[in-house]
Structures are given as C-alpha cells and as structure tokens.
N, C-alpha and C positions, 0 to 999 in steps of 0.2 A: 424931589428932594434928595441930595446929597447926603451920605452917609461917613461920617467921619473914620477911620478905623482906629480901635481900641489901642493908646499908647501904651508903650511898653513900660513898665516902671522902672525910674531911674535907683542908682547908688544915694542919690541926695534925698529922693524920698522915703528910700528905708532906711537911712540915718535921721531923719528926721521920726520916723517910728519907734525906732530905739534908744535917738538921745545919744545917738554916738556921734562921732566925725566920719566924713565920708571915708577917709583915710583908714580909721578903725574897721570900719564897715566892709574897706577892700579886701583888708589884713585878714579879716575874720573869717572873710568867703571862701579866702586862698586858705586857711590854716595856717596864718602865717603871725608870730607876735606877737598875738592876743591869748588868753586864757580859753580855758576851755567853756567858764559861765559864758564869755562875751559870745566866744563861736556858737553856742546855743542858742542864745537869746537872739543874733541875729540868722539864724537859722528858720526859728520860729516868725520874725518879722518876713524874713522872706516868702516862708511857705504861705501866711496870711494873705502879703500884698502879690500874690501870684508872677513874683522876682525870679526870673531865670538868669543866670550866668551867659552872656556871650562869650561863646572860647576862642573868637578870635579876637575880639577886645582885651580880654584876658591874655592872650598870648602876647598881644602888642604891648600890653602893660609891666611884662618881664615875667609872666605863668604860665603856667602848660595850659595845653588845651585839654589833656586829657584823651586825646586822639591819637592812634597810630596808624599809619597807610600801609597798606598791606600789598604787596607788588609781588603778583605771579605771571608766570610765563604764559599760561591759560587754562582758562576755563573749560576750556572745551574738553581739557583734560579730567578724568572722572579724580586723579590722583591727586591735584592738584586743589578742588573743590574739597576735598576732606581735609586737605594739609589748613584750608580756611577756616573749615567748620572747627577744627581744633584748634588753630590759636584764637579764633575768636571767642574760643571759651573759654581757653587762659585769661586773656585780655579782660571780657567782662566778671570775670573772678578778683581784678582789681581793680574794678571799677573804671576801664577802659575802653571805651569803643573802638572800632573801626572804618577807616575808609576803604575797599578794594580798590582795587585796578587792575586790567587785565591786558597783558602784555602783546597779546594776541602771536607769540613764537617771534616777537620783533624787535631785536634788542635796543635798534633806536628809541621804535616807539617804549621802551621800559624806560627807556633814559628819560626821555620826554615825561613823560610819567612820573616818573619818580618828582621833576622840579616842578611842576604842578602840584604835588601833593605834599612839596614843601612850602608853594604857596599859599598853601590852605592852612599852612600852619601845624603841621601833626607836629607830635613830639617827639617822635622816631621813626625808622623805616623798618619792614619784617621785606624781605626781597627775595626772591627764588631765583635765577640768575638766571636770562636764555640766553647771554654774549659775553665777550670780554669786558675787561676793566676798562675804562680811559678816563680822558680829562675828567669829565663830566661829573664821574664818580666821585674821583677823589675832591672834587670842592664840594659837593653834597655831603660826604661825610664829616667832613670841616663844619659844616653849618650842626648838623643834626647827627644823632647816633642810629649807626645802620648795624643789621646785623642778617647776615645771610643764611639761609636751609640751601643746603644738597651742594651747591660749591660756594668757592669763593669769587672774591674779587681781586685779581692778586694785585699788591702792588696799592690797594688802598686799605686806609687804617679805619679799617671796620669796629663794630664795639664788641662783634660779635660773631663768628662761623656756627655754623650746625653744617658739619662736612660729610655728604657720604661716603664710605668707599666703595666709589665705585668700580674702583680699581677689582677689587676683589668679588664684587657682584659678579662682574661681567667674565673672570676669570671662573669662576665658580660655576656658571650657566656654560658655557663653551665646553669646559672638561666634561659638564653632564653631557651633552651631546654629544661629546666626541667619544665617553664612553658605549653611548648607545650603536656606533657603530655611523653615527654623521657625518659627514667629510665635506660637503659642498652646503654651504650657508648663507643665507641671506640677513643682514641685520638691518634693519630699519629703523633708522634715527632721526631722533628730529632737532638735533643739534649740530649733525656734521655741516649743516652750511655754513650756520650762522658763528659757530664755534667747535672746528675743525680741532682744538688745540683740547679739549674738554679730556679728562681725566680716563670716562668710561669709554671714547670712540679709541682713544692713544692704547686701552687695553685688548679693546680688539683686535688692532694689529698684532700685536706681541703677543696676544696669548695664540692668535691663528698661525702664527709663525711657527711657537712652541711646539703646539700639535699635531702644528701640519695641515691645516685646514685651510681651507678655500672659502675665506671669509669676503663676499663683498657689500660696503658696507652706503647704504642708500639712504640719500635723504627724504622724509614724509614726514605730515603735516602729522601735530599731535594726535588729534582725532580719528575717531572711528569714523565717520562720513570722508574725512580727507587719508587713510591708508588703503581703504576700499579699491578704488579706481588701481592705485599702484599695485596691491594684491593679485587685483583679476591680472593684468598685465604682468609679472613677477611667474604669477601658476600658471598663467594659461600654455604655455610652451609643453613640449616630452620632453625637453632638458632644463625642468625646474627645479631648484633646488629642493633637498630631501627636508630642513628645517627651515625654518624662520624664527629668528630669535627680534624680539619686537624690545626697545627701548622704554616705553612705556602699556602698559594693559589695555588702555583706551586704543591704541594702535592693532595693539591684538584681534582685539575685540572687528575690527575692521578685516581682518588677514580670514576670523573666522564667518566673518558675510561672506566674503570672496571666497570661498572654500566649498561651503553651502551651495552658491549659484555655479561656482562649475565644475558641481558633482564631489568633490576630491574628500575622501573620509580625515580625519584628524582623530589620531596619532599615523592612521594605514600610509596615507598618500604622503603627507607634509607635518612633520610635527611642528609644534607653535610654544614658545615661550616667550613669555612677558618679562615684563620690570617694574616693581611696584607694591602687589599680591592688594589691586583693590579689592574690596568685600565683594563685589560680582563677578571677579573671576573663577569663584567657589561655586560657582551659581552653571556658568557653561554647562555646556553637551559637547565634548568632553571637560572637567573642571579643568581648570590652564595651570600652567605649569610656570610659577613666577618669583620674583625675587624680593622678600618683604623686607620693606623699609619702615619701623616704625613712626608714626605720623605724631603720635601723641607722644613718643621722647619729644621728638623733634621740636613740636611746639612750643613743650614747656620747657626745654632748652633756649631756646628760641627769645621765650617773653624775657625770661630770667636773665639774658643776659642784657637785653635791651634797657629791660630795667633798670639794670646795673649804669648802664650807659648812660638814661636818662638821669639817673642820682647823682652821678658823677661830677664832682664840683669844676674839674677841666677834662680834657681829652682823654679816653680811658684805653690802659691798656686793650688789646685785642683778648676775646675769650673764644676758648675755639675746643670745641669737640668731635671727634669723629664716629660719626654712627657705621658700625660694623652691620651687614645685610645677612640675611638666611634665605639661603636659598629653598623653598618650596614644591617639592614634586609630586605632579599630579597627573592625574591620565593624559594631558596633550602631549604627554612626550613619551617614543617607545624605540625601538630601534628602528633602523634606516630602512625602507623597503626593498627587494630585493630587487 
C-alpha cells in the first residue's frame, strides 16, 4: 500500500479559517496593510493549521525571504569561522537566518557563489573578499544589497564596507620586528596570488622599503594543514629567515608545527607573528604575537548596514567604516638571534 505524503497547507485554506481573502492573508503574513488584530488572528490560523511561509514563494511574490548569504574566503580559516559565529548572531537578533558559503581562497569560485546565492533568493550579501572587483560584481550589486568586511570591492556600489586597515596592521607588526633587531623576513600570505594589488601586501612593500628590511613576501594556503609543508621548506635551510610574519593565525598556527618538527625554539630560532589575534592564539607554547581585529564591531557593523540596504526604497548610498587594528604582543616575538 502506497502512502500519500502529508500536504502542505495552502494561503486558500487558511483564509478560509479566518474568513479572510487570500490576498488579506498574504498581506498579513508579510506585515504588510493590515491591522495588527488581522496579523494576529492569522497568525493564530496558521500556528493551528501547521502553515509555514515558503521564502522563495514569498520572494517571487515581491517579499524578502528573510535570508542573508554569507560569502567568506574560508573556512578553513579559524578567523574567518568566528567572523560567522558573529554575524550569525546579529542576523538572528533580527530575526534572520543564514546561508554560508565558502569560498575555498578562490575568487572565481566566490563569484560563482555569490550568483548562486542570489538564486536562492537571499535578501542581501555579508561577503569577505579573497579577489578583485569585476563584471560580475557589479551586476550582483544592482540586483541585491552587498556589503563587504576587511576590503572592498572597488569600483562597485556596494550598500556597505567594514574596511580594515590593514595598512596600518602590517606597518605596525613590521616596525615591531624591526625594533626587535629583524632584518630578513618572511611574510606569508594568502592573498598575494590571487590579489597582488590588496591594501595589506602594497604595505609590505613600502613599510620594508622604510626600514630597510628584507621582506619576501610568499604565497600560502589559509590554513594550518596547507602553511605546514611551506614552513618546513622556508626553516629548513641555515639561511632561514629570523621572523615570519603570517597574514592570518591559522597560517601561524602551521609555521608553529613546522618549528616543533625541526627542532627550531619560538621566539630563540624564528619569531612568528600572526594577523587576526584568534582566541587560540593566547593558548600557544609560546602565546603569538598578532594583530586584533575586532570580529564583533565588524559584524554588527556589518548587519547594520545591510540593513540599511535591504530598507532602502532604491539604490543606497555606499556606508563605509574603517576598523583601525591593535597590535598584540606576546612571547613569539623577541629579538633576532645572534
């Protein structure tokens, strides 16, 4: 015997519950037109006949879904999954869920991504940026209001920046090591392939100029499993460089396996500093020495201007703030060996 599955209850039956018009009924669902008795009453019809809201129904019908996509570079980064845990807790502070997506360090695939998670209908985009602007962009933000953490998108009319400087991070870490007596540096980033042009690598140069340092600057996967392998190979030589200065913690976090396996003490042999200051990098043998960015401005910067975007009766100015970094100093950094 065949089992039928339990239909979903339509708009027309819970107007028929309430005595309304389907019309009143849509109105009522969305908040829209009606009183606040009607929105009640069918409130109470729906909770009864076990009525859910379809939000892509509702989006195709001229409503939000109620949904935002959330578009970071990766997961694999520790820094990056907090940047989530906190807007997702903005988000549901106003009654808004999320979709992820993880860009895996590929700026294509974020592209791609992103117009996926326009198909699904969200109501806006929160996006972390691992590439340049292009085409692509800029018609996504035409449809939908985007709004960016840590850079921009130059060149598209975004609803929204959360900018860091990183300008000034990376200038700030560099002079600390070059105070310590550093001169031969290693930076490892996971942006100079894909975005050569990025704010915090353009600083490297110019502040290694400044000081005179002997900056070379390397590209590596976010992660701690994928900076690993480049580490061993980076330290393994007698002309390894005295610092490493890691573009993200998670990266670090990798520089300090490969340190571990060959032999090399941290601050003695190689000092290590991060970018970031996740909560486990307090936690190390030695604790790291890193650049805090706070996650939670960020976020509710972040929702708030999306928001903004999403209320927005046409095309909304751009809103843009720049998070200034503190730099953090802790035992992985000391002076240069002799």
């Amino acid at each position: 015997m065949s089992t039928r599955a339990k239909q979903r209850p339509t708009i027309r039956q819970l107007a028929e519950r309430t005595g309304l018009s389907p019309a009143a009924v849509s109105y009522a669902l969305r908040g829209m037109h009606v009183s606040a008795e009607t929105e009640e009453r069918v409130r109470v019809a729906a909770a009864e006949l076990g009525y859910e809201v379809d939000p892509i129904a509702r989006a195709l019908a001229g409503g939000g879904t109620a949904v935002v996509g959330l578009l970071v570079g990766s997961l694999a980064d520790f820094w990056n999954q907090e940047l989530v845990r906190a807007v997702q807790r903005e988000l549901y502070a106003v009654d808004r869920g999320t979709l992820v997506a993880d860009a895996d360090g590929e700026p294509a695939r974020e592209l791609e991504l992103a117009r996926r998670l326009v198909d699904r209908r969200v109501d806006g985009l929160v996006v972390v940026p691992v590439g340049g602007a292009s085409g692509g962009w800029t018609a996504i933000a035409e449809d939908i209001p985007i709004v960016t953490i840590g850079d921009a998108l130059p060149g598209v009319a975004a609803a929204g920046e959360v900018v860091f400087d990183n300008k000034r991070g990376v200038e700030e870490t560099l002079r600390h090591l070059e105070g310590l007596g550093h001169r031969r540096i290693v930076v490892l980033s996971w942006a100079v392939e894909t975005s050569p042009d990025r704010q915090a690598e353009q600083a490297v140069a110019s502040s290694a100029a400044a000081l005179g340092l002997d900056c070379d600057v390397v590209a590596c996967a976010y992660s701690l499993n994928g900076s690993r392998p480049l580490a061993l190979e980076l330290l393994r030589g007698a002309d390894r460089p005295t610092a490493v200065f890691c573009m993200s913690d998670s990266i670090a976090y990798g520089v300090y396996v490969a340190c571990t396996e060959l032999g090399l003490a941290i601050p003695g042999d190689v000092a290590v500093a991060g970018f970031g200051d996740h909560p486990i990098s307090r936690l190390l043998a030695p604790p790291l020495t890193s650049t805090f960015w706070d996650v939670e401005q960020a976020a509710a910067l972040a929702t708030g201007f999306l928001l903004e975007g999403i209320g927005a009766p046409g095309p909304p100015p751009t809103l843009r703030e720049v998070v200034t970094p503190e730099l953090v100093v802790r035992a992985s950094t000391s002076g240069a060996s002799d």
